[in-house]
VOPAKOL-448561 format. One line per field, with one value per residue (C-alpha): x, y, z. Coordinates in Angstrom, 1 decimal. Example, Ala and Ser with C-alpha at 12.3 -4.5 7.8 and 13.67 -1.06 7.14 Angstrom:
xx = 12.3, 13.7
yy = -4.5, -1.1
zz = 7.8, 7.1
# end
This chain:
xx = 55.9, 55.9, 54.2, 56.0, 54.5, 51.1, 51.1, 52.0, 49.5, 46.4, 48.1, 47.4, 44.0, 40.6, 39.6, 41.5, 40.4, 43.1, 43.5, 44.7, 44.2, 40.6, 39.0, 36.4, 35.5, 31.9, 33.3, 34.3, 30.8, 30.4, 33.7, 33.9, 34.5, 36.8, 38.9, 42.6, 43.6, 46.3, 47.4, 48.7, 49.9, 53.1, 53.6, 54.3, 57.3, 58.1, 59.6, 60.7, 60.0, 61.3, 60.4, 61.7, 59.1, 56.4, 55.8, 56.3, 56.0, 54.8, 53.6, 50.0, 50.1, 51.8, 49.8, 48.7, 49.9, 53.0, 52.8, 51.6, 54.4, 57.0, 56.0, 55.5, 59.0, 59.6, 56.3, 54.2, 51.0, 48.2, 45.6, 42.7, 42.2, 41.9, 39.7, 40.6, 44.3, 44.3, 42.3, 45.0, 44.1, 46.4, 47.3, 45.8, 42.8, 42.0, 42.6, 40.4, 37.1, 38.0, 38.4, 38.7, 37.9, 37.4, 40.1, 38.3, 36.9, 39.3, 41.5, 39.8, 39.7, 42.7, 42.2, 43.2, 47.1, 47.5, 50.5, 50.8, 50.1, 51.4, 49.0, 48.8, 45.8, 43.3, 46.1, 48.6, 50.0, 51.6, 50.4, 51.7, 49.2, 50.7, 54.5, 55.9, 55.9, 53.2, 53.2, 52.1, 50.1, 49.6, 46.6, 44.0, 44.1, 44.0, 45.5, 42.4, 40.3, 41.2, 39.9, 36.8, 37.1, 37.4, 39.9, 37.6, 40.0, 43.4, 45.8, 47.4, 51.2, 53.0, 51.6, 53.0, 51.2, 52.1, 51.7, 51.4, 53.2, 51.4, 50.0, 51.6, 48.2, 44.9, 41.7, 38.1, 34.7, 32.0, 28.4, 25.0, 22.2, 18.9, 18.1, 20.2, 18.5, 20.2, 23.6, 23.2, 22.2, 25.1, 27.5, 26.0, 26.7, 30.0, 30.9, 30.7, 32.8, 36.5, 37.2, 39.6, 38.4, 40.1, 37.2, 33.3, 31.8, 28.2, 25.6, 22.7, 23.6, 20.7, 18.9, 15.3, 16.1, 16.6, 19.8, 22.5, 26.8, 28.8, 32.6, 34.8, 38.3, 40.8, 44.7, 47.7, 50.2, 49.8, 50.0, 47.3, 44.5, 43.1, 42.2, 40.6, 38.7, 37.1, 36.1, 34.5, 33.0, 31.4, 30.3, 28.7, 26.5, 25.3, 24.5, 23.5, 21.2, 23.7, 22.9, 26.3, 29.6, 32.6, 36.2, 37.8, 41.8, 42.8, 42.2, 44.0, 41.7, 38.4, 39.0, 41.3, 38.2, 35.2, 37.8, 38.3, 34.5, 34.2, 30.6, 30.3, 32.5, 29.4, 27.4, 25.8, 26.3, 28.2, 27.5, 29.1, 26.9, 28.4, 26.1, 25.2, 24.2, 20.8, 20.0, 21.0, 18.3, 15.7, 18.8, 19.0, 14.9, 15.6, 14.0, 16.6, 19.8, 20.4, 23.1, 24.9, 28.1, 28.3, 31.9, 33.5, 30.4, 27.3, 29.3, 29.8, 27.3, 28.6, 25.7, 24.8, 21.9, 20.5, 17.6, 19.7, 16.2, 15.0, 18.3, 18.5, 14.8, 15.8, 19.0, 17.4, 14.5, 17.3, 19.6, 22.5, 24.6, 26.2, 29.1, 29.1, 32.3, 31.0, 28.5, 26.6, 25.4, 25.3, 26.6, 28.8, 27.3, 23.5, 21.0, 21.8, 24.4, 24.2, 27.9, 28.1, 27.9, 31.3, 32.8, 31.7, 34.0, 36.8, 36.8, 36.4, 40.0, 41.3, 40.0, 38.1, 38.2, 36.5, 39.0, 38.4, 35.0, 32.4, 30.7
yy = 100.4, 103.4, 105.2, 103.1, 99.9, 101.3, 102.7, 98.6, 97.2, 99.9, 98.9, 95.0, 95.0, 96.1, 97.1, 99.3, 99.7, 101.6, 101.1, 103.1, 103.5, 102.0, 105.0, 105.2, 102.0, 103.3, 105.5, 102.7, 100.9, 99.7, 98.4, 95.4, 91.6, 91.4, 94.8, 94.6, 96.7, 98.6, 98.7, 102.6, 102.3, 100.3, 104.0, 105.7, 108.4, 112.3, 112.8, 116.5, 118.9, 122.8, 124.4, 127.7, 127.4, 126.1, 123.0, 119.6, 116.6, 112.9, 110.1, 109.2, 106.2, 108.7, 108.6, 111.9, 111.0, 111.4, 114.2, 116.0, 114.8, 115.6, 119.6, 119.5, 119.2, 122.8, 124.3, 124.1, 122.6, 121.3, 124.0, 122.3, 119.8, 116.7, 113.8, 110.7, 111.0, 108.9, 106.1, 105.7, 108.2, 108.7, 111.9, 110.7, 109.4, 112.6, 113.8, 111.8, 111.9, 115.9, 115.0, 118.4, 118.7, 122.0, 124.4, 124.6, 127.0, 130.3, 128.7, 126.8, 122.9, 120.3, 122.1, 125.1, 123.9, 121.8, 122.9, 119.8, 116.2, 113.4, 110.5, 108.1, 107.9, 105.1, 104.6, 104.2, 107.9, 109.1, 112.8, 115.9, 118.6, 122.4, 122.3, 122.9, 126.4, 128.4, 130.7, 128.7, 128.8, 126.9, 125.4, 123.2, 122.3, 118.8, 118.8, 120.8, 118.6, 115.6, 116.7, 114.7, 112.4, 109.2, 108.0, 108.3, 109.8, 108.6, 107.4, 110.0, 108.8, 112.2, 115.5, 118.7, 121.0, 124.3, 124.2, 127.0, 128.2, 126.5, 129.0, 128.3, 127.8, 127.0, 128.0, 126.7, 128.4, 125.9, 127.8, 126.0, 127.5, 126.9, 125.7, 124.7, 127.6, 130.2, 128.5, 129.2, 132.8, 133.3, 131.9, 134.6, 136.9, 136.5, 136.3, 140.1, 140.6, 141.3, 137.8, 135.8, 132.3, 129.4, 127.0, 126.7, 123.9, 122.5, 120.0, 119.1, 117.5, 115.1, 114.5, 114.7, 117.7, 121.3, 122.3, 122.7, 123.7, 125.6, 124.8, 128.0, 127.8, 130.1, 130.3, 132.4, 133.9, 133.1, 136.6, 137.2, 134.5, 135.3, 138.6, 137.7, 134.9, 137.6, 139.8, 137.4, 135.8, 139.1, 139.5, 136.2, 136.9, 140.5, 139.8, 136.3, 134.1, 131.7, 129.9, 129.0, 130.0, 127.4, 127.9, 124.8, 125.3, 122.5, 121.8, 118.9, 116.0, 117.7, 118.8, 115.0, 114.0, 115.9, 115.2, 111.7, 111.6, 109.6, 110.3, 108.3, 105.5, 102.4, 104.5, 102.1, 104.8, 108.1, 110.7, 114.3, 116.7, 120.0, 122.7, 126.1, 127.1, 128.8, 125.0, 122.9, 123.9, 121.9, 119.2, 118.8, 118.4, 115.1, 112.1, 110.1, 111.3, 109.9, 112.7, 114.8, 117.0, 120.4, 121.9, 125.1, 127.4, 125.0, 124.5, 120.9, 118.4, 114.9, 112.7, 109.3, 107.3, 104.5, 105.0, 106.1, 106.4, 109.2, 111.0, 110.5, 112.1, 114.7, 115.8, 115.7, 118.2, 120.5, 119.9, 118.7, 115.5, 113.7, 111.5, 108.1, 107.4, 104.3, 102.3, 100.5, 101.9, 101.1, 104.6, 106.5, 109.1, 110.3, 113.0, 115.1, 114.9, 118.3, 117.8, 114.7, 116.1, 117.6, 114.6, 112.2, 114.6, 114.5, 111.0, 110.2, 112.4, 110.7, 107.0, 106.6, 102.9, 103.6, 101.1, 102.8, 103.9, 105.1, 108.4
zz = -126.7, -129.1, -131.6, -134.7, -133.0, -132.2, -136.1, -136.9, -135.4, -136.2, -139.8, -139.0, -137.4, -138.1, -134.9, -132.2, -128.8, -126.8, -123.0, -120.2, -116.1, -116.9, -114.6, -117.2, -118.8, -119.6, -122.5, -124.3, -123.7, -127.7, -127.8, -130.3, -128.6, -131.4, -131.4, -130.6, -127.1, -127.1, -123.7, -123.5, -119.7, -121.7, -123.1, -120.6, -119.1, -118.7, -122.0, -121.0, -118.3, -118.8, -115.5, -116.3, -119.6, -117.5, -120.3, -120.3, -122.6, -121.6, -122.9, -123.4, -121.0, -118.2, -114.8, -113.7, -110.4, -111.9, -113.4, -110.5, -108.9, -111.2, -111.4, -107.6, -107.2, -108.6, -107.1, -110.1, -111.0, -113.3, -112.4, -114.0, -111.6, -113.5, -112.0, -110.9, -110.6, -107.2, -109.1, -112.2, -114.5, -117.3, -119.4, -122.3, -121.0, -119.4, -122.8, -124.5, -122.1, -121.2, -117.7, -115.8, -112.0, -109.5, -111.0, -114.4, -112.9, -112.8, -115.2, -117.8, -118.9, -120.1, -123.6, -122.6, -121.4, -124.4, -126.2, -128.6, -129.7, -131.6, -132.6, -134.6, -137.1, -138.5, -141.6, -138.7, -139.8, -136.8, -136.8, -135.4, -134.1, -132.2, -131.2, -127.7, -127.1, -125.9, -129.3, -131.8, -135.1, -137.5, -139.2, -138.0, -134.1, -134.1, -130.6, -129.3, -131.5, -129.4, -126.3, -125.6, -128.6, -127.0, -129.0, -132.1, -134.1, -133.3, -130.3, -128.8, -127.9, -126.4, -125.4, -124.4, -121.8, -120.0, -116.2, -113.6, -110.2, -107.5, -104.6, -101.7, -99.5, -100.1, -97.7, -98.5, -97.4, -96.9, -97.5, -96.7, -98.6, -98.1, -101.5, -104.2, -106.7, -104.4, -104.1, -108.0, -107.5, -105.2, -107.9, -110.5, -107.7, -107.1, -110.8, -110.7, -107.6, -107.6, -105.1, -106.9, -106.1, -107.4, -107.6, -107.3, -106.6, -105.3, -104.7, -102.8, -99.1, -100.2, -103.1, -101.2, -99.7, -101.0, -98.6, -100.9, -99.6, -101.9, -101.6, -102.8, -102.8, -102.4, -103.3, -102.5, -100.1, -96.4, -95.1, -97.7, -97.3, -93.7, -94.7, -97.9, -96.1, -94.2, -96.7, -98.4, -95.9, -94.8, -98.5, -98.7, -95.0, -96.5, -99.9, -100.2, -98.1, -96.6, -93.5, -92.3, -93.3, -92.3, -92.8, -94.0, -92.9, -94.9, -98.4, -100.2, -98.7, -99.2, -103.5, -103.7, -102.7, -104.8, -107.8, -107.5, -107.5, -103.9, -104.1, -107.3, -106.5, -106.1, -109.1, -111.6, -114.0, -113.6, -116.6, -117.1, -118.4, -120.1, -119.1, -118.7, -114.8, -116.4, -117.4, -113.8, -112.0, -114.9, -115.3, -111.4, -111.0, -113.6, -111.4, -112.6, -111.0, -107.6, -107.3, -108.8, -108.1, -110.1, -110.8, -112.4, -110.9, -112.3, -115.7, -115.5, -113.9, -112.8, -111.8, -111.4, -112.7, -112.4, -115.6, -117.9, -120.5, -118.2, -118.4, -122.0, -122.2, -119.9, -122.0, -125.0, -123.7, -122.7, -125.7, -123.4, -123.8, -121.5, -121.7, -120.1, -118.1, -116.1, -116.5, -119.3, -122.8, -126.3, -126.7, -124.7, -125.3, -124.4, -125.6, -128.1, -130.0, -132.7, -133.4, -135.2, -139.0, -138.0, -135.7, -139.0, -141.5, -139.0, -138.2, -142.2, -142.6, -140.1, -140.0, -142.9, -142.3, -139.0, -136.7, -133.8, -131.5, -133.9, -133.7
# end
């Protein structure tokens, strides 16, 4: 398959649904019984890797497996830590629902290492948005625009992204606080500190308690790490109010795991939530969420839910919206949604026939 066929049939039918790994069926929850899928995983394939300019251009339908894979090879990465990768996640799914794990933290999402896009539009225009280089300006940027869009707009069918070296060793502290409140306070904390931590993460060990472990990871030379393990550990015991302090030697199991959401796995619905750490603690106190994992230092929430009316009430109390990625909706999206005047001019540019997921 390729983007002249996907721009045929988009042409042909009156409703497109496309497809990819299926790691997050709930964002397609209002999908029409009688849209044509596009099966993207056909679409698939490194289409070229420059290691020496850190970029390289794939497919939509492109596992990130793969890609991870492919960089590996020359000692680079994808620093943002996308989710799901060991469940069949493809590139342009984690496009489309803005999947970014941990290493949003220092480094920022999937939007911030996308170099450029082609799609194909609601006309069955195949589009070009960016280039692939990282200098590069010129006009509207669509390919930023698609982040998050659940394929409202347009399929994406190749992408270009810049990747980074890969430290050569990771070490994780594991910090039990006695409430989750000052695991928050200790975040704040160590934003003004000169520690250059990797990624933040944290969550309650259970919901009907208060204890809460922060996970901080740490990435660099080998000679380096043990020493700035114990400055930071030393930090953490005289300026916070940690109860125990664990050194985790290894590090790939425990983030594959927090980013391939094994927490979440028999959730009825699991919901990300965009929000600011000055917000979690009210989010966190919703009666709703049976858990809920918070990445990038309390700027992301991940949470499951079995009441998703209580949730919705919640987010729309705090002006937050939360993105359904499994589970059951008539929307995908829930609480408030402030940004729809400008998703409905987009989408009217761009699919004014509306064939694909409404706003």
């Amino acid at each position: 398959m390729n983007a002249s066929e996907i721009s045929e049939i988009i042409k042909k039918s009156s409703k497109v649904v496309p497809k990819g790994g299926r790691t997050k069926p709930g964002s397609l929850c209002d999908m029409p019984s009688d849209a044509t899928v596009i099966d993207l995983t056909q679409l698939c394939g490194i289409v070229e890797y420059e290691p020496d300019e850190y970029t390289i251009t794939a497919k939509a339908g492109t596992s990130i497996k793969t890609l991870i894979e492919a960089v590996a090879a020359n000692g680079q990465y994808l620093p943002f830590d996308p989710l799901f990768k060991d469940n069949g996640a493809t590139l342009g799914g984690t496009i489309a629902a803005n999947s970014s794990g941990s290493g949003r933290y220092r480094y920022g999402g999937i939007r911030d290492f996308i170099l450029g896009i082609y799609f194909v539009d609601g006309m069955g225009n195949i589009v070009r948005g960016g280039g692939k280089v990282v200098k590069n300006a010129s006009g509207f940027d669509l390919s930023k625009f698609m982040v998050g869009s659940l394929g409202r707009y347009g399929i994406l069918t190749e992408i270009t992204m810049k990747v980074f070296p890969k430290p050569a060793e990771y070490r994780t502290l594991e910090v039990t606080f006695g409430s989750l409140e000052d695991a928050l306070n200790c975040t704040f904390a160590l934003a003004n500190t000169p520690f250059e931590m990797d990624a933040l993460d944290f969550r309650r060990v259970t919901r009907d308690g208060r204890e809460t472990n922060l996970w901080i990871r740490l990435g660099g030379l080998p000679e380096s790490l043990p020493g700035r393990l114990n400055r930071l550990s030393s930090w953490l015991e005289q300026n916070t109010s940690a109860q125990t302090i664990i050194r985790k030697e290894f590090d790939g199991t425990h983030w594959d795991g927090l980013n391939d959401v094994e927490w979440g796995q028999e959730a009825k619905n699991l919901i990300k939530v965009p929000v600011s750490p000055r917000k979690l603690l009210t989010l966190d106190k919703c009666e709703s969420i049976n858990r809920a994992h918070y990445y990038g230092g309390g700027n992301v929430a991940l949470v499951s839910a079995d009441d998703l009316g209580g949730l919705t009430s919640t987010l729309n109390n705090l002006k937050l919206n939360g993105q359904l990625l499994r589970g059951d909706a008539e929307h995908p999206h829930l609480g408030n949604r402030g940004w729809v005047g400008l998703a409905q001019r987009v989408k009217q540019a761009l699919d004014p026939d509306s064939k694909f997921l409404g706003v």
